[in-house]
PAZAPA-4460 file (N, C-alpha, C; in steps of 0.05 Angstrom, whole numbers, plus 32768, in hexadecimal, padded with zeros to 4 digits):
% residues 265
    n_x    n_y    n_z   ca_x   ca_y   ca_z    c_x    c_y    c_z   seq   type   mol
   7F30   8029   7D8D   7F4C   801F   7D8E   7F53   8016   7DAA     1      X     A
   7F65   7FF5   7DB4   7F67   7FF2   7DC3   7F85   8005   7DD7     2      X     A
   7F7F   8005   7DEC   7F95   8015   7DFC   7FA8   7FFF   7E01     3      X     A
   7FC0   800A   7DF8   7FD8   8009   7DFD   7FED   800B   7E1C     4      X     A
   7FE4   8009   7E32   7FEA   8015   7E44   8005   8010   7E5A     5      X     A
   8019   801A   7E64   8026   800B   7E75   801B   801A   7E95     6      X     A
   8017   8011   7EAC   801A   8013   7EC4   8032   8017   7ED3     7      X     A
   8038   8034   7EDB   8055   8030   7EE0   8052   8039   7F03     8      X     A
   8068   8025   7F16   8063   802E   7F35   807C   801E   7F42     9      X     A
   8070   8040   7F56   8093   803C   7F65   80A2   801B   7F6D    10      X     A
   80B3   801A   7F6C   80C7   7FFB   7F6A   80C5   7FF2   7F83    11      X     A
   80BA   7FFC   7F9E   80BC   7FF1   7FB9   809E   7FE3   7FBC    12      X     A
   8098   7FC6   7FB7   8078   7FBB   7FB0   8078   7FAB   7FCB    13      X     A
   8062   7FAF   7FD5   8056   7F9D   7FEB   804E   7F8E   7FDB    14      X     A
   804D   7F89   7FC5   8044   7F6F   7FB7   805A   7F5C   7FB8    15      X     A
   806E   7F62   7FBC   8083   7F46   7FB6   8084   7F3E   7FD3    16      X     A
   8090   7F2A   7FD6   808F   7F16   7FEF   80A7   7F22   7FFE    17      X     A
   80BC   7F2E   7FF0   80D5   7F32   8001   80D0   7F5A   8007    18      X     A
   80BC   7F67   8009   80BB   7F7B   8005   80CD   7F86   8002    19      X     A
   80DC   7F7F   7FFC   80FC   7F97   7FED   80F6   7FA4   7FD2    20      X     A
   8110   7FA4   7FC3   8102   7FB9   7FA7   80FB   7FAA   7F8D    21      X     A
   80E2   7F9F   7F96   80D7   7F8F   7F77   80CD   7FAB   7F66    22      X     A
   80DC   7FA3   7F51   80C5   7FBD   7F35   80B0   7FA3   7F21    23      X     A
   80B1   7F90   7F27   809B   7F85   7F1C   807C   7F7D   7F28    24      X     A
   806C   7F85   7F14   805A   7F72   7F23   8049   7F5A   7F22    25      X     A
   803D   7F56   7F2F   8044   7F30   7F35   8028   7F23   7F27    26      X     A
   802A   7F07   7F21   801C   7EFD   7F19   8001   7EFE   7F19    27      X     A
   7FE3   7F01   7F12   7FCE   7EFB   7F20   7FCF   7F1A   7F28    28      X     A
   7FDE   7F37   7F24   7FDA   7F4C   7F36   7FB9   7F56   7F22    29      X     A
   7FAD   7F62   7F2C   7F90   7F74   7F16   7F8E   7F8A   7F22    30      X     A
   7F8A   7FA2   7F0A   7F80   7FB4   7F0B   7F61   7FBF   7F04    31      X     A
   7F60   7FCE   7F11   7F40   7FDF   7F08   7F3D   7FF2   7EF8    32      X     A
   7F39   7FF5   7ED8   7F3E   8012   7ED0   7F28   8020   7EC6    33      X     A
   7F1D   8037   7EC6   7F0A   8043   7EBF   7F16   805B   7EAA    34      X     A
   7F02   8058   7E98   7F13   806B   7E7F   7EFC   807F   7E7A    35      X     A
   7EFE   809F   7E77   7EE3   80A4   7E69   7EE7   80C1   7E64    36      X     A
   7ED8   80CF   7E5B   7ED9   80EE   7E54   7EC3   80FC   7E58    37      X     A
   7EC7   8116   7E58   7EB6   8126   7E6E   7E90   8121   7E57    38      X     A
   7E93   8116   7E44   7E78   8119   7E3D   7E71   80FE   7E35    39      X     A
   7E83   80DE   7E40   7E7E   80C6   7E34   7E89   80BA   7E55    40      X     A
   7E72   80AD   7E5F   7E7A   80A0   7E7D   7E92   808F   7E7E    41      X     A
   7E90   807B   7E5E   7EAE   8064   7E65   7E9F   804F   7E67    42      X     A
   7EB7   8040   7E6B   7EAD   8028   7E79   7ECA   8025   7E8D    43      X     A
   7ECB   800F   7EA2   7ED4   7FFF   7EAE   7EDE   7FE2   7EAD    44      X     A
   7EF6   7FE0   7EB0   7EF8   7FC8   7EA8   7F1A   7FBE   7EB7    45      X     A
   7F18   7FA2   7EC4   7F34   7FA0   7ED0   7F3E   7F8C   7EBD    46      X     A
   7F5C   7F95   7EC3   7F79   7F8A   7EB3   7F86   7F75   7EC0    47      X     A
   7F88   7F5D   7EC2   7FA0   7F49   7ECF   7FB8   7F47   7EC0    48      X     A
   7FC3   7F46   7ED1   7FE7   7F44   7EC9   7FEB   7F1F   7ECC    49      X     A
   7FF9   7F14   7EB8   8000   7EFB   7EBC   801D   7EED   7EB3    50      X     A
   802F   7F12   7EC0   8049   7F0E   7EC6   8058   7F0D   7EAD    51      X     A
   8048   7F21   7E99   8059   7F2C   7E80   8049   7F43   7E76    52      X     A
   8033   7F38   7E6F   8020   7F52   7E65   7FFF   7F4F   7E78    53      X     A
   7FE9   7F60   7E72   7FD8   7F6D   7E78   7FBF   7F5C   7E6B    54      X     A
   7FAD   7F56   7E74   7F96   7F47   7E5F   7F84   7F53   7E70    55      X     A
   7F6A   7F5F   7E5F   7F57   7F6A   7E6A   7F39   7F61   7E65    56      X     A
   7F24   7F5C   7E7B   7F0A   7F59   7E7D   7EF3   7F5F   7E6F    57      X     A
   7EFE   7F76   7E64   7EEA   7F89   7E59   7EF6   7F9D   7E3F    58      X     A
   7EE8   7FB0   7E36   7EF1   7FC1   7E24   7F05   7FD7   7E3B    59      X     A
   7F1D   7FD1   7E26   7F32   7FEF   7E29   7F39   7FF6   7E15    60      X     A
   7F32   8016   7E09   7F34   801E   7DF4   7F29   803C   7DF3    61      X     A
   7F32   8046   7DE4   7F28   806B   7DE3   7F0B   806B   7DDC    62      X     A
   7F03   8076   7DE4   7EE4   8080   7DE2   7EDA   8092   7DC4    63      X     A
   7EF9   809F   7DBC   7EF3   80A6   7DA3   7F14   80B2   7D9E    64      X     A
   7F16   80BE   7D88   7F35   80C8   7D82   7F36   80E1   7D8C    65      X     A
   7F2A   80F5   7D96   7F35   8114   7D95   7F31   8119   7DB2    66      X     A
   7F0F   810C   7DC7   7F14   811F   7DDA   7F29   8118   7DF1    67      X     A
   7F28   8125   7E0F   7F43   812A   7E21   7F30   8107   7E32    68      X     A
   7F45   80F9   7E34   7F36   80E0   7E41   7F47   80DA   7E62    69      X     A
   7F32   80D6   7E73   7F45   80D3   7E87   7F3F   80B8   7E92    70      X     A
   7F59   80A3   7E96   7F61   808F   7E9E   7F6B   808F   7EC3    71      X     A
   7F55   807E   7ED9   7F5E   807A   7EEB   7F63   8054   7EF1    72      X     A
   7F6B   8056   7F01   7F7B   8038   7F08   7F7F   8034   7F20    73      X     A
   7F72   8020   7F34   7F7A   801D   7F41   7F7B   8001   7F50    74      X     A
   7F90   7FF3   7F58   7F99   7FE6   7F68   7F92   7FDA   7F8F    75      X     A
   7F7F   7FCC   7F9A   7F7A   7FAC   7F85   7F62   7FC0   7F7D    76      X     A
   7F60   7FA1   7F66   7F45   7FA5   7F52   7F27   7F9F   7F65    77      X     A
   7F21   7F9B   7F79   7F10   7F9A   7F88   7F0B   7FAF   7F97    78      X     A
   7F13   7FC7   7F87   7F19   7FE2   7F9A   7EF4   7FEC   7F91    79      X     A
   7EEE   7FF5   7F97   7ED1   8004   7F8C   7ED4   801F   7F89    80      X     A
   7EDD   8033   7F72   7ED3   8048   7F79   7ED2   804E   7F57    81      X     A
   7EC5   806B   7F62   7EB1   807F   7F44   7EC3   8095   7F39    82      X     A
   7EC2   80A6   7F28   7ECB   80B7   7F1F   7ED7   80D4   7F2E    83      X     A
   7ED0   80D1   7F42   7ED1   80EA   7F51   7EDC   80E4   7F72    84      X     A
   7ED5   80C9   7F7B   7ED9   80C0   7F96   7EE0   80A8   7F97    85      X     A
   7EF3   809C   7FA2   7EFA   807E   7FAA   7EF7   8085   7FD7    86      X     A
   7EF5   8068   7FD9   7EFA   805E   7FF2   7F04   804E   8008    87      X     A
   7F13   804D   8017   7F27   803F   801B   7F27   8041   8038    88      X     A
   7F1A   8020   803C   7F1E   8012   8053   7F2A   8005   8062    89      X     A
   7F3C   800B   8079   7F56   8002   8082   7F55   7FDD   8082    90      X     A
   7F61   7FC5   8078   7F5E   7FAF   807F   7F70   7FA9   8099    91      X     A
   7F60   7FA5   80B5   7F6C   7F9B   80C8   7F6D   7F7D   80C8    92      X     A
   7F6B   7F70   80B9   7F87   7F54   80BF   7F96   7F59   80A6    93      X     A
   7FAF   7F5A   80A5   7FBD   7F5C   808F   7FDB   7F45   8090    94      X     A
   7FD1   7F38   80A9   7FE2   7F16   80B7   7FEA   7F09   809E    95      X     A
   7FE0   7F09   8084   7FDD   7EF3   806B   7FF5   7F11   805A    96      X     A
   8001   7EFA   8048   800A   7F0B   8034   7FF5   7F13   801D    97      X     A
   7FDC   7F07   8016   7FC9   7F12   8009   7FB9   7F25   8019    98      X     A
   7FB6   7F2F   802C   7FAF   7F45   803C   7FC0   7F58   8037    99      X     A
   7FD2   7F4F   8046   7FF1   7F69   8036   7FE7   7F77   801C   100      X     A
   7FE9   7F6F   800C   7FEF   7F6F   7FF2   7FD3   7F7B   7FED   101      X     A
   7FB5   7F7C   7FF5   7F99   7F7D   7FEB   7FA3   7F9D   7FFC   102      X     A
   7FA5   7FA5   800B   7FA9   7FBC   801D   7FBF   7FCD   800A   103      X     A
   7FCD   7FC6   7FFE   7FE1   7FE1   7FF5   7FCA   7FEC   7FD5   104      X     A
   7FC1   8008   7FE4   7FB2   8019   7FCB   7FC4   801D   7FBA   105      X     A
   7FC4   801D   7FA3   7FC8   8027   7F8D   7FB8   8033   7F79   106      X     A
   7FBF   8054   7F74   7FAE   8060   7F65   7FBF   8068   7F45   107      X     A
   7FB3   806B   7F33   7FBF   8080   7F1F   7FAA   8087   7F0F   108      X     A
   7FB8   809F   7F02   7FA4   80B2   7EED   7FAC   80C2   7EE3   109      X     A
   7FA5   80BD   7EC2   7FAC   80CE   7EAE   7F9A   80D6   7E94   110      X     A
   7FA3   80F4   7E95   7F8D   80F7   7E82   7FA0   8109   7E6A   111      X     A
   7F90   80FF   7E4E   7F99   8110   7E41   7F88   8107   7E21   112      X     A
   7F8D   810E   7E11   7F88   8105   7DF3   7F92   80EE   7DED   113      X     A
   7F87   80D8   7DDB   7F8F   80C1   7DD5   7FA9   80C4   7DCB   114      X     A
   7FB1   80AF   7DC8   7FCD   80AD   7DC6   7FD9   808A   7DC0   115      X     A
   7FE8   808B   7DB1   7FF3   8067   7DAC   7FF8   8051   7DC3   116      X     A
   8008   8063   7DD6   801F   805D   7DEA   8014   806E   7E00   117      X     A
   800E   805D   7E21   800B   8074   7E32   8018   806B   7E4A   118      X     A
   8018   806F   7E5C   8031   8074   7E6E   801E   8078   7E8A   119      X     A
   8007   8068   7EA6   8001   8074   7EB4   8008   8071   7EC3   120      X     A
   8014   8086   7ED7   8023   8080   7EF4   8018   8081   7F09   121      X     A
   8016   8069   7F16   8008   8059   7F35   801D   8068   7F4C   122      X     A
   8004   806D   7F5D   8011   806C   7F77   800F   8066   7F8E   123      X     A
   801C   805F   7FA3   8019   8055   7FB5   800D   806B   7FC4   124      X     A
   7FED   8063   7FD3   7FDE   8077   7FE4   7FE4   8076   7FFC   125      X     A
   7FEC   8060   800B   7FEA   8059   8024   800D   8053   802A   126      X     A
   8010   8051   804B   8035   804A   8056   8032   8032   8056   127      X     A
   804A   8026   8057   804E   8013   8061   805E   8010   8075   128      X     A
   805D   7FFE   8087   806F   7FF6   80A5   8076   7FDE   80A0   129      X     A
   8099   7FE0   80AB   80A7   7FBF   80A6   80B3   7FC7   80C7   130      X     A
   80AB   7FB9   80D5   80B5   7FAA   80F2   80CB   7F96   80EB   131      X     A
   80E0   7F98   80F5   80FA   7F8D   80F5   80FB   7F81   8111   132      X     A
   8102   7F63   8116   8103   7F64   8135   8117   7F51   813D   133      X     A
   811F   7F49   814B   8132   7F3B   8159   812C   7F36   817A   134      X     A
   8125   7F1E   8184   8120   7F18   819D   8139   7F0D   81AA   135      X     A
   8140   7F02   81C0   8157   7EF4   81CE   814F   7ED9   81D3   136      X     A
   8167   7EC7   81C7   8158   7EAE   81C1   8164   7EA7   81DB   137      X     A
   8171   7EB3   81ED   817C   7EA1   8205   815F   7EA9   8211   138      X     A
   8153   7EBE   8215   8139   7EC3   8226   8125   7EB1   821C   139      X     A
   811A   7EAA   8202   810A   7EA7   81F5   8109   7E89   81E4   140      X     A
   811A   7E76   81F2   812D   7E6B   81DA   810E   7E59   81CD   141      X     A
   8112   7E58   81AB   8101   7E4D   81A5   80E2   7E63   819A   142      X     A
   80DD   7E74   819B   80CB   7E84   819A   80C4   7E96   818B   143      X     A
   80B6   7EA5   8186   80AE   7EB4   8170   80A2   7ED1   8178   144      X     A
   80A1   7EE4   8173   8082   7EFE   816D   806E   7EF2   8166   145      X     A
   804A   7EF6   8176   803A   7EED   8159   8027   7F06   8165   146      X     A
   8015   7F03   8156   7FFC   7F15   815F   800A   7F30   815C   147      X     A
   801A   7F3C   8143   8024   7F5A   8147   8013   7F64   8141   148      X     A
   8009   7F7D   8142   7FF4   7F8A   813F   800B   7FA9   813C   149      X     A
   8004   7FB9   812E   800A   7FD4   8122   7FF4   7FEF   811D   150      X     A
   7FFE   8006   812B   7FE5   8016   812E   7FDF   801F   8115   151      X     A
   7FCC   8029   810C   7FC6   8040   80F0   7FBA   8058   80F7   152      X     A
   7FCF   806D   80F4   7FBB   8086   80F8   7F96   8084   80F3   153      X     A
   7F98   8082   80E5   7F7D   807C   80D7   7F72   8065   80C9   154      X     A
   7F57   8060   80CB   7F45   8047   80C5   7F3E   8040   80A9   155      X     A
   7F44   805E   80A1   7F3F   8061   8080   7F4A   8074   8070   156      X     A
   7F3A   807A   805A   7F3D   8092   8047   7F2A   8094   8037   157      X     A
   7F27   80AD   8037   7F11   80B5   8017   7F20   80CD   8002   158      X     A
   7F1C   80B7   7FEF   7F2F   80D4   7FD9   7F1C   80D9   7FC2   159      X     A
   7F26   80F4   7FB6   7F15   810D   7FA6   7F20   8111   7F91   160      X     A
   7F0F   8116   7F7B   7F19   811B   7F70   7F0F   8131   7F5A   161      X     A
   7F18   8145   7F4B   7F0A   8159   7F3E   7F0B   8152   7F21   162      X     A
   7F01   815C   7F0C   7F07   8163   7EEC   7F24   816E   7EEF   163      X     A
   7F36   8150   7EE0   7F44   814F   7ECE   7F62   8147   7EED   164      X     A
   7F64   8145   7F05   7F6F   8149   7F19   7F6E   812A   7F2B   165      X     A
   7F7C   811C   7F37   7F8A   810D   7F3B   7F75   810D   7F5A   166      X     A
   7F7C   80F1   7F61   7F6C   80E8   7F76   7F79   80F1   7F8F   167      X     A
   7F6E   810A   7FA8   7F7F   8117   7FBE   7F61   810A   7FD3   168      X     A
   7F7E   80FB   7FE5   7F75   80F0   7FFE   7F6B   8107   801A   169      X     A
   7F57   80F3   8023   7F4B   8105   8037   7F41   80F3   8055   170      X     A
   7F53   80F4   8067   7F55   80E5   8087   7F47   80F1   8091   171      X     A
   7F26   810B   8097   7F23   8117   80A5   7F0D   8105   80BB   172      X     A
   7EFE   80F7   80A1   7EF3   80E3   80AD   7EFD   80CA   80C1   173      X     A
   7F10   80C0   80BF   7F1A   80AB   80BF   7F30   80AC   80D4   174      X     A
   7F2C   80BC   80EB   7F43   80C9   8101   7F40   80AF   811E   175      X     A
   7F3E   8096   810F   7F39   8086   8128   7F50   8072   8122   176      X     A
   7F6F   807A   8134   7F84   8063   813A   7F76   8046   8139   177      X     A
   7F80   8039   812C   7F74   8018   8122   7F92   8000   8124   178      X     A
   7F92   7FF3   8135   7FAB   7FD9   8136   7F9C   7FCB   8119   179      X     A
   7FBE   7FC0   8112   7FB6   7FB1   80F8   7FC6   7F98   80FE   180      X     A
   7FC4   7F81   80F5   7FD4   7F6B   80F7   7FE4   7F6F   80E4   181      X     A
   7FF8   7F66   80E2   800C   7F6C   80D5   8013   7F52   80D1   182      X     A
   8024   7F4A   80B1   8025   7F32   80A3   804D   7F31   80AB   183      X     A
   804D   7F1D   80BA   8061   7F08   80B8   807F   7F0D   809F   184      X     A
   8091   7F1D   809C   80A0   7F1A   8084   80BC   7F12   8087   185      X     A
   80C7   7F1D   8078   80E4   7F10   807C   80F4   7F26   8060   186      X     A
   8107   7F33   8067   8116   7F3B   805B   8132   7F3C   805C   187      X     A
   813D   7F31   8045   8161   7F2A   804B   8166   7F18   8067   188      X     A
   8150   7F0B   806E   8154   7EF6   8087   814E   7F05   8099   189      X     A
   8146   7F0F   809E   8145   7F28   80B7   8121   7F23   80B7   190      X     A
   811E   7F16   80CF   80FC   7F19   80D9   80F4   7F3A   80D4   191      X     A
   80DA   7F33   80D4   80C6   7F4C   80D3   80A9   7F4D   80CC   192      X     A
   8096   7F5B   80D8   8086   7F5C   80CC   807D   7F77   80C8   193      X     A
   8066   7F79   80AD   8063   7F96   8099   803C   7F95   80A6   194      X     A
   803B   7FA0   809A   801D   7FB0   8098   8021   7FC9   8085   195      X     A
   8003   7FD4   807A   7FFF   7FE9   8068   7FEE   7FF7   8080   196      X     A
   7FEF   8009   8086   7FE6   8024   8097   7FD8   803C   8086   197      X     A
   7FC9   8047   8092   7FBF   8062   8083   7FCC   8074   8090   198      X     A
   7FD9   808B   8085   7FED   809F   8083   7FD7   80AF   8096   199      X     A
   7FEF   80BE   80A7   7FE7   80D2   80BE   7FF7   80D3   80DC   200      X     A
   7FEE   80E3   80E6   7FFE   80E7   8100   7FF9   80D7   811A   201      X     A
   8011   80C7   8120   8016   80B5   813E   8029   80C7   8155   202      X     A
   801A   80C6   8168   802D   80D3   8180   8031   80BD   818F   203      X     A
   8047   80CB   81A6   8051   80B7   81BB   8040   80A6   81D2   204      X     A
   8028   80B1   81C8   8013   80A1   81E6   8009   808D   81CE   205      X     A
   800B   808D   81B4   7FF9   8075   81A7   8008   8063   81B1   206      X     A
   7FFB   8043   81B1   8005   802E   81AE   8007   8026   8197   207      X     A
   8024   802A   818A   8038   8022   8175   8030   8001   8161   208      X     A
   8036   7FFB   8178   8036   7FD5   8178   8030   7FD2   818C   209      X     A
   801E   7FB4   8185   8021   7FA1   819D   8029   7F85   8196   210      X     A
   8028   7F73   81A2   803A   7F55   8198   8033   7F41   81B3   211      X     A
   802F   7F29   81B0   803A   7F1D   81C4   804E   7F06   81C0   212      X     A
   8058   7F00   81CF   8075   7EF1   81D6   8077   7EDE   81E6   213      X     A
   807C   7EBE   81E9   8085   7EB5   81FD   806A   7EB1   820F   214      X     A
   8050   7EC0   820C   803A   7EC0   821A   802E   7ED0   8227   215      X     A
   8048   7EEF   8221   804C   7EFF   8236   803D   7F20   821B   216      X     A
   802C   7F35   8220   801E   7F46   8211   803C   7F5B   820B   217      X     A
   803D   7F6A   81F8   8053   7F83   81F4   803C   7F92   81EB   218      X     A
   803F   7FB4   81FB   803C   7FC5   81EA   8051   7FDC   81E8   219      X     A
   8051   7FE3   81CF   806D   7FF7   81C1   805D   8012   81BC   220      X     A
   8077   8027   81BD   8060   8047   81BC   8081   804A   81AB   221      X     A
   8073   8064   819B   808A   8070   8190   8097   8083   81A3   222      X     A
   80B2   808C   81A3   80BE   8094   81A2   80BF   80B4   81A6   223      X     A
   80B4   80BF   818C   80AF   80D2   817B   8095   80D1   816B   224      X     A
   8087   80F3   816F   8073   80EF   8158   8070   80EB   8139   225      X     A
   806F   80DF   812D   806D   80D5   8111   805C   80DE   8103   226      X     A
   8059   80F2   80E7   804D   80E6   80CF   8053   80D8   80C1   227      X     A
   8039   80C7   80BA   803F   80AC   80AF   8029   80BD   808E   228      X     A
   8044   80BD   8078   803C   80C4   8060   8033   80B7   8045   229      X     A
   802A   80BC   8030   8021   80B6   801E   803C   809C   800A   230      X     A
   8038   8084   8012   804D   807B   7FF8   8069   8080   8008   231      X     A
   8068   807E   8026   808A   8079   8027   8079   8064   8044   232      X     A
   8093   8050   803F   809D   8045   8051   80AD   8040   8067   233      X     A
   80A6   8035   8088   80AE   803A   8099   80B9   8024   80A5   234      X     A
   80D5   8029   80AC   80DA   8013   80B9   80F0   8010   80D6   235      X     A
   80ED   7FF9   80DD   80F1   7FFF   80F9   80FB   7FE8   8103   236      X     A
   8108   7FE0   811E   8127   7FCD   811E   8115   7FD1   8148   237      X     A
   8105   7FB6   814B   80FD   7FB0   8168   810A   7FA1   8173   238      X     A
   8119   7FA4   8193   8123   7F91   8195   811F   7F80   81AF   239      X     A
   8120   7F6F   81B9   8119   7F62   81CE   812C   7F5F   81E6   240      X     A
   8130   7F73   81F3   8146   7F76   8210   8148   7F6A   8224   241      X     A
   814C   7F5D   8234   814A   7F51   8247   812D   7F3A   823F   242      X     A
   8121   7F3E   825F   8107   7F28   8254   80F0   7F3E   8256   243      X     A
   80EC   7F4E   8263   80DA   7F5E   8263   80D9   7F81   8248   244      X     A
   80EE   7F89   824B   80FB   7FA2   8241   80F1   7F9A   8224   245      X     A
   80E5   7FB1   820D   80EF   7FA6   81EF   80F7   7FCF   81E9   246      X     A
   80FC   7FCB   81D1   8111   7FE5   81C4   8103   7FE8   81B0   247      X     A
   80FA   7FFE   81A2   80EE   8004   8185   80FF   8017   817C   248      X     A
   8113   801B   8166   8121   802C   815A   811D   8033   813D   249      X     A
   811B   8049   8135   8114   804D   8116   812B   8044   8105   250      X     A
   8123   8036   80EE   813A   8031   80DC   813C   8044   80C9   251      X     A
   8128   8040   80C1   8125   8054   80A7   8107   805C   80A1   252      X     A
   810A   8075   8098   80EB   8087   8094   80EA   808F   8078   253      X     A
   80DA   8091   806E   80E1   809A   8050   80D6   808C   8038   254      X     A
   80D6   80A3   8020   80D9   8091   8004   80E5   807D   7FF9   255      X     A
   80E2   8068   7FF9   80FA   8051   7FEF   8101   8053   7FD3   256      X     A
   8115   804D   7FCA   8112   804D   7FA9   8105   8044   7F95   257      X     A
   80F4   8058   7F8A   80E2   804F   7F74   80CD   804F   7F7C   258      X     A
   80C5   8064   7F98   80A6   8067   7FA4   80A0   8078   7F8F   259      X     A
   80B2   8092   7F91   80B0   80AC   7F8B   80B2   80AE   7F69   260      X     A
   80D2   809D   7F67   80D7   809D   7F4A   80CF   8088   7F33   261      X     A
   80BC   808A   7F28   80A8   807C   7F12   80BF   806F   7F09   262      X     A
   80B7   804F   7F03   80C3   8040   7EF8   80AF   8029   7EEE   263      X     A
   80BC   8022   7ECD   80AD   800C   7EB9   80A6   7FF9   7EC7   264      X     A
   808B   7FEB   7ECA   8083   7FD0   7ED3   807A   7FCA   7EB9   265      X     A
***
């Protein structure tokens, strides 16, 4: 019997262009899903979305009616991983909105007995950072940020997983600060640029950001030490002071709506 399935994930998508609160997802998006039970391997097989429903590559369907089947998923479909371990390699250029968008992990998994109707909830593995900025066009007149670059605690991730138990991330490897380019956005008219980061701890001697301007190098340090967490987003309001001086202030830290709270795609 074929599966029935909806994909459900938090409403704040680095997939949409305006990163604000899209709950849909977008044209052309694919998933990877592996279906199987503890004594029948499965198979594999990815899902494209073409902006109403789901069409799939391969067989999706129960393996039989009675035993406990467990369904993982993950987001992009070019992700590689097995039953027990996935791996997750930081992309440093993420300048392109299809970089953006290839960088935000998405995992889900559910297991249980067949069923008509199933329900699996995705989540966001990795932060995200939105740079907000504002330069002085009397200093600058004419000009832009390019070259922003954004630190990442970490280079990567490897996540685990046991019989019957959900995919738990592991940075122990992966403890080497990495600048990422960061993609160009725009929200409510307000410049900015985002990047996806791997979650972990930044102190005040990292270099934050860097950018150049006008011709001239910036580098930015935080503030304050930061964890940078699982599925929330960070954002932040830079500003350009005089001609030399710039300002980094936190806007907001946190879950956005519909990281945390599952909602229908």
């Amino acid at each position: 019997q074929e599966i029935n399935a909806t994909f459900s994930v938090g409403g704040m998508q680095t997939r949409v262009n305006t990163l604000g609160d899209g709950k849909n997802w977008e044209d052309k998006d694919k998933l990877k899903v592996s279906i199987f039970t503890d004594y029948d391997s499965g198979s594999t097989t990815v899902l494209s979305f073409n902006g109403e429903t789901w069409s799939r590559s391969g067989s999706f369907r129960w393996l039989n009616g009675y035993e406990q089947h467990t369904i993982l998923a993950v987001y992009p479909s070019d992700t590689d991983f097995g039953k027990e371990n996935l791996q997750y390699d930081l992309q440093t250029d993420q300048s392109s909105e299809g970089n953006l968008k290839n960088a935000d992990l998405i995992t889900g998994y559910w297991h249980d007995v067949p069923r008509y109707d199933l329900r699996i909830p995705m989540q966001h593995r990795m932060s995200l950072v939105t740079i907000f900025y504002e330069i002085g066009a009397y200093d600058h007149p004419n000009k832009d940020i390019s070259n922003l670059r954004i630190c990442s605690p970490c280079n990567g991730a490897s996540f685990s997983r046991r019989s019957n138990t959900d995919w738990i991330m592991d940075t122990s490897n992966y403890k080497e600060p990495t600048l990422v380019y960061a993609c160009q956005t725009g929200d409510d008219g307000e410049k900015s640029f985002s990047a996806i980061i791997v979650p972990g701890s930044l102190d005040t001697s990292a270099d934050f950001l860097k950018f150049t301007l006008d011709g001239q190098d910036y580098t930015v340090k935080l503030k304050q030490k930061t964890d940078f967490l699982e599925g929330h987003r960070y954002t932040y309001s830079l500003k350009k002071i005089g001609r030399d001086k710039v300002e980094l202030a936190v806007r907001n830290q946190g879950v956005l709506p519909g990281w945390e709270n599952e909602e229908e795609l």
